[in-house]
SEBASE-919442 format. One record per residue (C-alpha): y, x, z. Coordinates in steps of 0.02 Angstrom, whole numbers, padded with zeros to 5 digits, always signed. Each point is the difference from the previous one (the first is absolute). Example, Ala and Ser with C-alpha at 12.3 -4.5 7.8 and 13.67 -1.06 7.14 Angstrom:
BEGIN
-00225+00615+00390/+00172+00069-00033/
//
This chain:
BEGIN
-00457-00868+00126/+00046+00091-00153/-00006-00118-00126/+00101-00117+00126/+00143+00115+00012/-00002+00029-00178/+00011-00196-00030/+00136+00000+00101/+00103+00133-00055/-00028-00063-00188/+00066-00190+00060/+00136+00101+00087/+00053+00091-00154/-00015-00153-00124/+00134-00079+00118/+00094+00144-00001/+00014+00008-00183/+00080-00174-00021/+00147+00063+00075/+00006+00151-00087/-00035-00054-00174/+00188-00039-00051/+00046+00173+00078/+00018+00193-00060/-00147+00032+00157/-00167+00029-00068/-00134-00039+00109/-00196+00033-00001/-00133-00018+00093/-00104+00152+00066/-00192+00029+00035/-00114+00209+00014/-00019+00095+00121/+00083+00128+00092/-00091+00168+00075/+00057+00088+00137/-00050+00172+00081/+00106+00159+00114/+00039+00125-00068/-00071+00138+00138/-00166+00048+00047/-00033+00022+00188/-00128+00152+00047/-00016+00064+00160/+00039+00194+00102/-00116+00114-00128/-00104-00161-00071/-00116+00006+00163/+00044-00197+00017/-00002-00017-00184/+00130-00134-00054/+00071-00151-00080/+00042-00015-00189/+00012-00141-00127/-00154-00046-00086/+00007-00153-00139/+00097-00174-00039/-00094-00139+00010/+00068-00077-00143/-00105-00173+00016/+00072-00044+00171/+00178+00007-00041/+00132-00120-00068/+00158-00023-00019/+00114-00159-00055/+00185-00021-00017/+00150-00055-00081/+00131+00135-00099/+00161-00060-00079/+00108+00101-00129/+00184-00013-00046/+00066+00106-00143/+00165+00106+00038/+00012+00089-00150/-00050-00005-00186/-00170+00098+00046/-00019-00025+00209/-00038-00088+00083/+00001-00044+00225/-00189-00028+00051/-00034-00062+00171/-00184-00054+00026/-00089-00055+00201/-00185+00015-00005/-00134-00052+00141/-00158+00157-00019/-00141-00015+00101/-00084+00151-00032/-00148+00110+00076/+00005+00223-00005/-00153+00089+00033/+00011+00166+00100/-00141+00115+00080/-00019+00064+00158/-00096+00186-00023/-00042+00095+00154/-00052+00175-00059/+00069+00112-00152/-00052-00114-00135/+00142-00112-00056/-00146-00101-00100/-00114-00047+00146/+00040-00120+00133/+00026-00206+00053/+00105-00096-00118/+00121-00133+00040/+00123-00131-00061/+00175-00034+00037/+00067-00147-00032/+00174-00057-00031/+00113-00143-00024/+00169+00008-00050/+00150-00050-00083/+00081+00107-00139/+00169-00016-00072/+00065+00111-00169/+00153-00013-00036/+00012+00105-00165/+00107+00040-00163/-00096-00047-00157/+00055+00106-00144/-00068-00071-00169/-00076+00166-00096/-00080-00089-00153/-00007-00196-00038/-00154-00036+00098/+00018+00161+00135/+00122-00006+00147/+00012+00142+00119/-00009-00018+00173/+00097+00085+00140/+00085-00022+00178/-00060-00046+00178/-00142-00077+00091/-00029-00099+00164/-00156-00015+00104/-00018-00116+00150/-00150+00029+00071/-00086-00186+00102/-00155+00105+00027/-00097+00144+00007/-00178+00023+00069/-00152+00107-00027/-00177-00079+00001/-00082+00162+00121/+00115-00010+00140/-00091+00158+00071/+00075+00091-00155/+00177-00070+00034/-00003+00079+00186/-00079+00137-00060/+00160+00048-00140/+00143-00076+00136/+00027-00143-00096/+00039-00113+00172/+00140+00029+00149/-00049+00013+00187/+00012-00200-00007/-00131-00017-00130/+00113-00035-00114/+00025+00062-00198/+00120+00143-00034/+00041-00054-00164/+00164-00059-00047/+00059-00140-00082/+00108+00043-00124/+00024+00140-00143/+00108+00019-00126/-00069+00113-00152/+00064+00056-00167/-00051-00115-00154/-00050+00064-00172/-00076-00113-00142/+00004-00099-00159/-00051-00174-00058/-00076-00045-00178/-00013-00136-00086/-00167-00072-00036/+00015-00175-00080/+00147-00123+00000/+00042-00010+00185/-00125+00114+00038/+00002+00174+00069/-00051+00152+00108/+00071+00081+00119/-00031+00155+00082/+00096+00098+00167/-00028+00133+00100/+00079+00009+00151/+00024+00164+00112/+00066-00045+00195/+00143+00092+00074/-00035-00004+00186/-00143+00035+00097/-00119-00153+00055/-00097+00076+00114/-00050+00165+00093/-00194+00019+00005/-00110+00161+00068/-00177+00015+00064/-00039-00059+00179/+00010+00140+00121/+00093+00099-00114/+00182+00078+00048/+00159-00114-00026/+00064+00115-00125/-00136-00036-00114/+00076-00149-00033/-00002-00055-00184/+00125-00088-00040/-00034-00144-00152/+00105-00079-00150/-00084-00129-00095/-00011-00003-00174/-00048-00168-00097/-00012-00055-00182/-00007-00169-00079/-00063-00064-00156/+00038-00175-00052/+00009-00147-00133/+00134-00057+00007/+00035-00188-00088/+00197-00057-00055/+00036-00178+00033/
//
């Protein structure tokens, strides 16, 4: 599926650039990953139910592809805008005494859309720094132990997910130039509003914990 979407997106982009060629908008073509996790563990009254706390990425079952175009407004800056498909998977344990290092583990994954829009400043010849706003739209979000899930509140009465579908987060960054129309880009992204609320089953409303996500992305990223 994959290498599908990533034959698409290329065809997509190729297209693209015809337009674009006789025009002051750079385009490129976009391929990594992005990693995702919240930024709040979740223990329960005095540890007696232990808890829920990020464990790992699992950097093999994630990808991302996209599309990012750049228009210059000044001498050194440029207007980045970039929308990337990531399909990514987060591990998190489940412990259920007072060691946060023993327990079940389990996988979320998620699929999403991000959007950066961002002010590229250009520090050095092949360095630009990155900064601004990002946009995740979440399509979906599911654990692989569904136990776990009811066991941290991540469904409503209706058996539903809590999660919401859209956060905006602060963007920080730069891109360098590898080779040509070549290079890397790295952002971090810290969210702004809370996802989700998640305590231990059983335990009082008020332990509520309430989450912001926090994702990074590191790309190639090739100018056509």
């Amino acid at each position: 599926m994959k290498y599908l979407l990533f034959t698409l997106v290329f065809i997509t982009t190729y297209n693209l650039n015809a337009k674009f060629k006789d025009s002051i908008i750079n385009l490129s073509f976009i391929s990594g990953i992005y990693i995702y996790e919240f930024n709040n563990d979740v223990t329960s009254l005095n540890n007696q139910n232990g808890g829920f706390r990020f464990s790992s990425i699992r950097y093999y079952d994630n990808y991302c592809l996209g599309l990012k175009l750049q228009k210059n407004i000044t001498r050194r800056k440029q207007i980045a805008i970039s929308a990337i498909y990531s399909k990514a998977e987060t591990e998190f344990l489940r412990y259920t005494n007072l060691s946060a290092n023993d327990g079940t583990f389990t996988k979320l994954k998620l699929k999403g859309l991000v959007l950066n829009t961002m002010i590229q400043y250009q520090a050095l010849k092949i360095i630009k720094i990155n900064y601004g706003f990002s946009h995740y739209f979440n399509f979906e979000n599911r654990f692989n132990n569904e136990e776990i899930a009811k066991e941290v509140s991540w469904y409503n009465e209706a058996g539903k997910s809590k999660m919401k579908k859209y956060s905006i987060a602060l963007c920080a960054g730069f891109e360098v130039k590898i080779y040509k129309k070549i290079s890397f880009e790295l952002n971090t992204m810290i969210g702004l509003n809370d996802l989700i609320g998640l305590k231990i089953k059983n335990e009082p409303d008020k332990y509520f914990v309430q989450q912001k996500i926090r994702y990074t992305g590191l790309t190639l990223n090739y100018k056509l």
